[in-house]
C-alpha positions, -999 to 999 in steps of 0.1 A, spaced: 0 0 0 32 21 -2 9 45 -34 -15 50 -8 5 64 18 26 88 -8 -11 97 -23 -20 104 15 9 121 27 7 144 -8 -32 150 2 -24 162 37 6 181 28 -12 200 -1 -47 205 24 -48 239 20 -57 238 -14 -87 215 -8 -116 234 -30 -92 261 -47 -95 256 -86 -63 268 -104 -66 285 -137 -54 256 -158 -77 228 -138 -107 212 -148 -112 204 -106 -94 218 -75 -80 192 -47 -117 178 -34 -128 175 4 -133 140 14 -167 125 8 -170 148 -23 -166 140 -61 -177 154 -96 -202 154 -120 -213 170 -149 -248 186 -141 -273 198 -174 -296 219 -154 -292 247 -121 -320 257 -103 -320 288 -82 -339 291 -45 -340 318 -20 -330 313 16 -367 306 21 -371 277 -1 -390 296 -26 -381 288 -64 -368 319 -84 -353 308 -120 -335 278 -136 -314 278 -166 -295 247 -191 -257 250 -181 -230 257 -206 -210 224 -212 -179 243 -203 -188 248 -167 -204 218 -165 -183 198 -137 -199 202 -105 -185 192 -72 -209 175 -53 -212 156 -18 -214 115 -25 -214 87 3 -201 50 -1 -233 37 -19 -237 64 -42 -203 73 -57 -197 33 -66 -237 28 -77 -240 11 -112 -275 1 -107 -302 3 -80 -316 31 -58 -282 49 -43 -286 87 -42 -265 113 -39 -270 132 -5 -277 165 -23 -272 171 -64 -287 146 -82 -309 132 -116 -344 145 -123 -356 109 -110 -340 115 -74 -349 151 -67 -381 154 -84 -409 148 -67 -436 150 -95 -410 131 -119 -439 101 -124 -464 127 -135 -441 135 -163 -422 106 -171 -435 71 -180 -418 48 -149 -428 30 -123 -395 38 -100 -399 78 -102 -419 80 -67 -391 53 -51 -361 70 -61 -376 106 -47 -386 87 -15 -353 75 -5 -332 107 -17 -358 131 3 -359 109 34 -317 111 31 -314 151 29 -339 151 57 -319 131 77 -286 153 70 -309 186 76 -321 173 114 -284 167 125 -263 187 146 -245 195 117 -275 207 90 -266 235 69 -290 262 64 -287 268 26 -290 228 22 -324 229 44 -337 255 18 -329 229 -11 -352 207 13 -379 227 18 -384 235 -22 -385 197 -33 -403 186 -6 -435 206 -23 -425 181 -50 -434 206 -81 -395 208 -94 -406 193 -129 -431 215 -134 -415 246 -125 -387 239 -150 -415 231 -178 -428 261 -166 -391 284 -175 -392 264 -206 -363 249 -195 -374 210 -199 -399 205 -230 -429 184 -228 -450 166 -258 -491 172 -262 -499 141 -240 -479 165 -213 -452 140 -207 -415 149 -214 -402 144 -249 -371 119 -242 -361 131 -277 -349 162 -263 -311 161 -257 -292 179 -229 -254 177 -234 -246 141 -237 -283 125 -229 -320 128 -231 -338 155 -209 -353 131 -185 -317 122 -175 -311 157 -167 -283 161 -136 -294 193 -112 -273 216 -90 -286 246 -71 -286 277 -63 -298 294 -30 -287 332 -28 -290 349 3 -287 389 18 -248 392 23 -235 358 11 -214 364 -18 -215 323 -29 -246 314 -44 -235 280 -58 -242 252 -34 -213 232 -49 -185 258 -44 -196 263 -10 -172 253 16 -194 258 47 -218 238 26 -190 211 20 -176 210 55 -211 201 70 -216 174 52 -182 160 59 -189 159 94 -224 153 91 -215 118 73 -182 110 97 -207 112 129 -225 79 107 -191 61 105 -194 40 140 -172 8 134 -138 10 135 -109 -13 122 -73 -19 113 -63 6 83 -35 -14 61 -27 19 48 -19 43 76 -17 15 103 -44 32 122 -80 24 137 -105 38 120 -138 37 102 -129 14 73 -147 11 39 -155 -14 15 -167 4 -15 -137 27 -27 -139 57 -56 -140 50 -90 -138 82 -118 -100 85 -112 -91 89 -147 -122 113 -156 -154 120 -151 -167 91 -171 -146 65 -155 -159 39 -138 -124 15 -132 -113 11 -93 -77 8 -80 -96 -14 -52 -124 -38 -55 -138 -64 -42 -178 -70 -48 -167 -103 -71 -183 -126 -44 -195 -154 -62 -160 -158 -86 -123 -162 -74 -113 -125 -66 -101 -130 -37 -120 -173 -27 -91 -197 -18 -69 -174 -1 -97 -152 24 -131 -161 34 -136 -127 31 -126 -94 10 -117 -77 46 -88 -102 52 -76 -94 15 -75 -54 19 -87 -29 46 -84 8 42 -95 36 60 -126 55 47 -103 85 54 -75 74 41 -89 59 11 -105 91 1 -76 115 7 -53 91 -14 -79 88 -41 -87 121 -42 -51 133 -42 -46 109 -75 -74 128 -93 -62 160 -87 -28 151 -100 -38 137 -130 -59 167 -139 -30 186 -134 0 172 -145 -7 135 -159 3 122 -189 -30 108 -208 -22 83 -235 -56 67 -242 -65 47 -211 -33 52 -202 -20 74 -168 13 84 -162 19 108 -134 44 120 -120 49 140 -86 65 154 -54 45 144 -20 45 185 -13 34 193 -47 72 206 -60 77 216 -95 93 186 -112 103 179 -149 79 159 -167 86 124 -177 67 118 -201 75 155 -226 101 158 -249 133 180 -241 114 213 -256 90 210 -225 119 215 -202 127 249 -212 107 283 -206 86 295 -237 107 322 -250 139 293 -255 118 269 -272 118 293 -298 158 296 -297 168 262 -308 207 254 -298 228 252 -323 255 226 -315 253 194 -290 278 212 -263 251 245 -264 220 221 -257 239 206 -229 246 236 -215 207 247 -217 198 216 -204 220 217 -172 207 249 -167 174 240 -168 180 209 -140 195 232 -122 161 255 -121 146 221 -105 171 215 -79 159 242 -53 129 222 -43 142 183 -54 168 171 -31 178 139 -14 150 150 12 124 153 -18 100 125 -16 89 117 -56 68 93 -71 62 82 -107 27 61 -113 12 44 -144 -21 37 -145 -41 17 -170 -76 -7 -173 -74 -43 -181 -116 -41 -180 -137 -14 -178 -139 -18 -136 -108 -25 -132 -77 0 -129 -41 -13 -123 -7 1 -117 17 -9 -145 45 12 -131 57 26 -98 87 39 -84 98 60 -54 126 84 -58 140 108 -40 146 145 -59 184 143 -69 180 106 -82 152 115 -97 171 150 -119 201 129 -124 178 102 -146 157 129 -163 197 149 -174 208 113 -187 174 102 -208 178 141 -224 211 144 -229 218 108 -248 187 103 -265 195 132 -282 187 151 -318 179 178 -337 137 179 -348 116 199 -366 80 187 -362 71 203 -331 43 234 -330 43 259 -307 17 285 -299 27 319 -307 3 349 -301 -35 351 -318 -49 363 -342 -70 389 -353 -101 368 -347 -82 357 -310 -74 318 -324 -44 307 -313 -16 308 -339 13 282 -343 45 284 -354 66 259 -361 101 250 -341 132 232 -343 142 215 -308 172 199 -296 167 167 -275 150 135 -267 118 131 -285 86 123 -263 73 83 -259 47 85 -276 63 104 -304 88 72 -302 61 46 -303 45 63 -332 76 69 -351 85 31 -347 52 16 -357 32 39 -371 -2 59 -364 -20 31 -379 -8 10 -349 -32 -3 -326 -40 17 -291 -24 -15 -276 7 -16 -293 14 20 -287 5 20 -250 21 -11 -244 58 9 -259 53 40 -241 52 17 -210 86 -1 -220 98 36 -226 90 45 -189 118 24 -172 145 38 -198 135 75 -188 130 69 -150 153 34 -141 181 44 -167 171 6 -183 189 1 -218 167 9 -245 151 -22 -264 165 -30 -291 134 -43 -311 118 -8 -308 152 9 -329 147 -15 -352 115 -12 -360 124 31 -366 150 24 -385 130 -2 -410 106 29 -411 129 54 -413 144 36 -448 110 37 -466 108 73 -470 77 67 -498 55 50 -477 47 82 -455 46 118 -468 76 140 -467 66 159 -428 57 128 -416 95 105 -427 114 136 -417 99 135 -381 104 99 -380 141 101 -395 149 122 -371 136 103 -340 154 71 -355 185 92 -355 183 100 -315 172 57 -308 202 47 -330 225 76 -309 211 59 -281 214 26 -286 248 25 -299 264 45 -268 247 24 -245 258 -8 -261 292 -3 -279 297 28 -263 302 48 -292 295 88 -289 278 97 -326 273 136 -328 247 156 -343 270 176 -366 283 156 -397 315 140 -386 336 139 -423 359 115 -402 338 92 -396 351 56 -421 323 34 -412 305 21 -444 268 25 -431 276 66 -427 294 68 -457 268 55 -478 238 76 -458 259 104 -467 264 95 -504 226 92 -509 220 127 -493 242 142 -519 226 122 -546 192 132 -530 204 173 -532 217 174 -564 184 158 -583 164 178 -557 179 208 -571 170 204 -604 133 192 -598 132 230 -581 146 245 -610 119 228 -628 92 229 -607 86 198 -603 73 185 -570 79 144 -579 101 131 -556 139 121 -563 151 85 -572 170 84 -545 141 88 -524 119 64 -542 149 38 -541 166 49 -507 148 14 -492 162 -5 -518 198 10 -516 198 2 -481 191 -35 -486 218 -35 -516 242 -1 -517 266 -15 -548 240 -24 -576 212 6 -562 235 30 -564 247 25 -601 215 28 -612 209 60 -591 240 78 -603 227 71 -642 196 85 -631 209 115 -620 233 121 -654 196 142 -676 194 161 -639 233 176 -642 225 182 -674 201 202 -668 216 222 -644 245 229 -668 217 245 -695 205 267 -666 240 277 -654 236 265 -625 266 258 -601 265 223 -589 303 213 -590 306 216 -553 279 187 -547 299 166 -574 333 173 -557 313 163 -521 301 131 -540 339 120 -550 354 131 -515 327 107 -502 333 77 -528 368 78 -522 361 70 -484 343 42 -489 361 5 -492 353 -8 -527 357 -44 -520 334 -36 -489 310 -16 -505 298 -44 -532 293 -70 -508 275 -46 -480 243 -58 -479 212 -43 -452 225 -12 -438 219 -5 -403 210 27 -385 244 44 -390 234 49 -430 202 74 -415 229 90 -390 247 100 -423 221 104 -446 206 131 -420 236 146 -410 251 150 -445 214 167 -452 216 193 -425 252 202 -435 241 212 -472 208 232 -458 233 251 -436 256 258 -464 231 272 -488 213 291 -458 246 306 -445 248 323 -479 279 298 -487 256 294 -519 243 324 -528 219 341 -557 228 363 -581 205 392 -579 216 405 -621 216 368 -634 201 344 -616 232 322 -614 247 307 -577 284 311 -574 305 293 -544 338 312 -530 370 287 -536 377 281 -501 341 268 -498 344 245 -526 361 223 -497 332 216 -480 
């Protein structure tokens, strides 16, 4: 239970902010015995009980807070109520004059004799007793048809056609209202004096008291624990066990109490705490939950973003240009972390995902303290390392107040699922690409090597360029080129850099590298032309990397109509053709026609070779004539 006593401790260290929405949440931290739901209809009520209006609410502000007890926040079927906000069926007390059921006066009956119960306590709140006093007259339907709120058919029974949100009218969830002279909160479901009456009202029920597994405590223990951890619609439990007639737990306990006993307490603090993290700072990959977070709510690195997320907004848009500037931005920016995250810093990272729709496991968890935790983060960033281009950025609005995106160039580790996708594709199933990320986890958080099956399938990707369009292979190129990085430092501890490396002999570079010139100097000529067809040495790149020596003979008599062409413009191309001899010459010949299946090396070099030309013509190394038209090259740059 060592999740639920990091969950708790994070709950009680973080109580102050129980009921306190942040800007960027879709819920605050919630009181115990509280959860959410999305209401369709808000009534408002004076302090007298006396109806005023009602209104349909906007989806956006939809997610109420709203007080549940065991039976109710766990009901699937049955007659469970909530002890306040609740369905047209529960709260209205006319809902069988206007609905066609047999169940509408039952449901009414036991939700009004609960409220009534809560309003005769010691601990009755007096905005909840005007909520009483309204549906005890029992006409809540027929006020609402009344606003025109709820819509009826000519037989006077509601039309079920009629859609609120997500579901038909009759299905309608309610919150109220009650304002009063002086009271500045109105809404019954942000009220805290509201909330912290009910709390104690339902405690003072709790009389039996056990053995808490958790906390190691006595207290009042429960059976039925929260389900909607993920989101609102969730119905999966961490904890269960109402299986029994099957083999949950038969065969080891006689009964689910010997198998697990948590604290009512304890179990919603910790559960509660959960939400509220992964509303604010989980990672959501489908069904999939990874969180990450300190136990007093530090600000931590995320796990689960690519190196770009590290940064502040304003350097995102300043890529680093070299591998020793991006280290240095890096270190700077674990640094930034280090003033809350020390060897004192309690930190936990938590994956969460459903096997069936009621049940919720943990496929990951680790404990960590802050500096262990920053030196793992540095490592995963700083080796998995490249440069990418297929990341978006929001940058201003515009004139109509849409966002506006621009597009960036990062240095660094790509994200999982960026990984996952690059390696098999979007096409992949939601189980495939959940099941990666999860592999990915221990790599980023327990420094595991990185599996090998996962390069391989990027780099089988990577050299079938035509099977993806041109935004789409570049971003995967470019993640293969960080995995391969990866991979071969952590197995045959070779350091491969991100800048071309023209001293580098191996066969599989040498041949990446003699591709990206042949790729440039057709490419050139199809621009001249205008012609948007992609190159041959695109359309056979998958081809010359299962068989270099006989692809690349037919690539180079390919490209003789495309120099040709560039001669008749005037174009100045030698350069590229010097490159392509300088490179040649490199390369063993005896080697070279038996090299069969190149490995990931041949997309380090095709990729590096292909940033060096784009940063020769962009640095003006290449540069137009403005009188004819023509691009000239300076001698000592006709070394390159």
């Amino acid at each position: 239970m060592s999740w639920m006593k990091k969950l708790y401790a994070t709950y009680e260290n973080c109580e102050s902010m129980v009921g306190k929405k942040a800007a960027d949440e879709k819920t605050p931290l919630l009181p115990i015995a509280h959860s959410t739901q999305n209401a369709q209809l808000e009534v408002s009520l004076d302090i007298n009980g006396n109806f005023r209006n009602a209104s349909i609410i906007d989806k956006k502000d939809a997610v109420t807070i709203i007080p549940v007890n065991e039976d109710s926040s766990s009901r699937s079927s049955g007659v469970a109520p909530h002890p306040l906000f609740d369905k047209l069926q529960y709260v209205a007390g006319d809902y069988a004059q206007f609905v066609d059921t047999k169940k509408g006066e039952v449901f009414f009956e036991k939700y009004i004799k609960q409220l009534e119960d809560w309003c005769s306590s010691p601990f009755k709140n007096k905005k909840v007793c005007a909520i009483l006093t309204y549906l005890q007259k029992g006409i809540l339907i027929s006020d609402l048809v009344e606003q025109k709120v709820l819509q009826c058919r000519e037989d006077g029974k509601l039309n079920p056609a009629i859609k609120l949100d997500v579901g038909s009218q009759c299905d309608a969830f309610v919150r109220f209202r009650v304002n009063v002279v002086g009271d500045n909160e109105s809404a019954i479901w942000l009220d805290q004096d509201v909330q912290d009456s009910f709390i104690k009202y339902y405690i003072s029920l709790q009389k039996n008291k056990e053995l808490c597994y958790a906390s190691g405590q006595e207290m009042s223990c429960s059976e039925k624990h929260p389900a909607k951890i993920r989101n609102a619609a969730d119905k999966a439990k961490l904890i269960s066990g109402n299986d029994t007639s099957g083999f949950t737990y038969r065969g080891r306990f006689s009964d689910k109490g010997q198998a697990v006993n948590v604290g009512y307490e304890t179990s919603q603090k910790a559960h509660n705490a959960l939400k509220w993290l992964i509303d604010k700072q989980g990672y959501k990959n489908y069904d999939q939950v990874i969180v990450t977070w300190g136990t007093k709510n530090q600000n931590i690195p995320p796990v689960y973003g690519d190196s770009s997320e590290l940064f502040a907004d304003e350097e995102r848009l300043t890529s680093p240009s070299t591998s020793e500037e991006f280290a240095k931005r890096l270190s700077t920016a674990i640094s930034g972390y280090k003033c809350d995250l020390d060897n004192k810093a309690e930190l936990v990272v938590m994956g969460l995902d459903s096997a069936t729709t009621g049940r919720l496991s943990i496929i990951y968890y680790r404990e960590l303290n802050g500096s262990e935790f920053l030196e793992r983060i540095k490592y995963w960033h700083s080796t998995c390392v490249w440069r990418h281009t297929y990341k978006f950025i929001v940058d201003g609005v515009d004139e109509k107040g849409k966002p506006k995106y621009k597009q960036i160039t990062f240095v660094g580790a790509p994200a999982p699922k960026d990984i996952a996708l690059a390696a098999f594709g979007s096409k992949a199933s939601d189980k495939l690409i959940k099941a990666t990320v999860e592999r990915i986890l221990p790599c980023i958080v327990d420094r595991a090597r990185f599996p090998y099956d996962i390069v391989n399938a990027a780099v089988s990707r990577a050299k079938n360029p035509i099977s993806m369009e041109r935004f789409e292979w570049e971003k995967v190129r470019s993640i293969t080129c960080a995995l391969v990085r990866k991979y071969r430092l952590e197995r045959f501890e070779e350091e491969w850099s991100m800048e071309l490396d023209k001293k580098v002999t191996d066969t599989n570079y040498l041949c990446g590298r003699l591709l990206a010139v042949a790729d440039e100097i057709e490419g050139w000529a199809l621009y001249e032309m205008k012609d948007k067809r992609e190159t041959n040495a695109i359309r056979l790149f998958e081809r010359f990397a299962q068989n270099p020596s006989k692809t690349w003979g037919i690539i180079v008599k390919k490209l003789i109509p495309y120099e040709i062409k560039l001669t008749k413009l005037g174009r100045n191309y030698k350069w590229l053709l010097d490159l392509r001899e300088e490179i040649s010459q490199k390369i063993n010949f005896d080697e070279f026609n038996t090299f069969k299946n190149l490995d990931g090396r041949f997309i380090l070099g095709f990729d590096c070779q292909k940033k060096e030309i784009h940063d020769v013509i962009s640095n003006k190394k290449v540069t137009k004539s403005s009188s004819n038209k023509t691009e000239s090259i300076n001698s000592e740059e006709e070394e390159i």
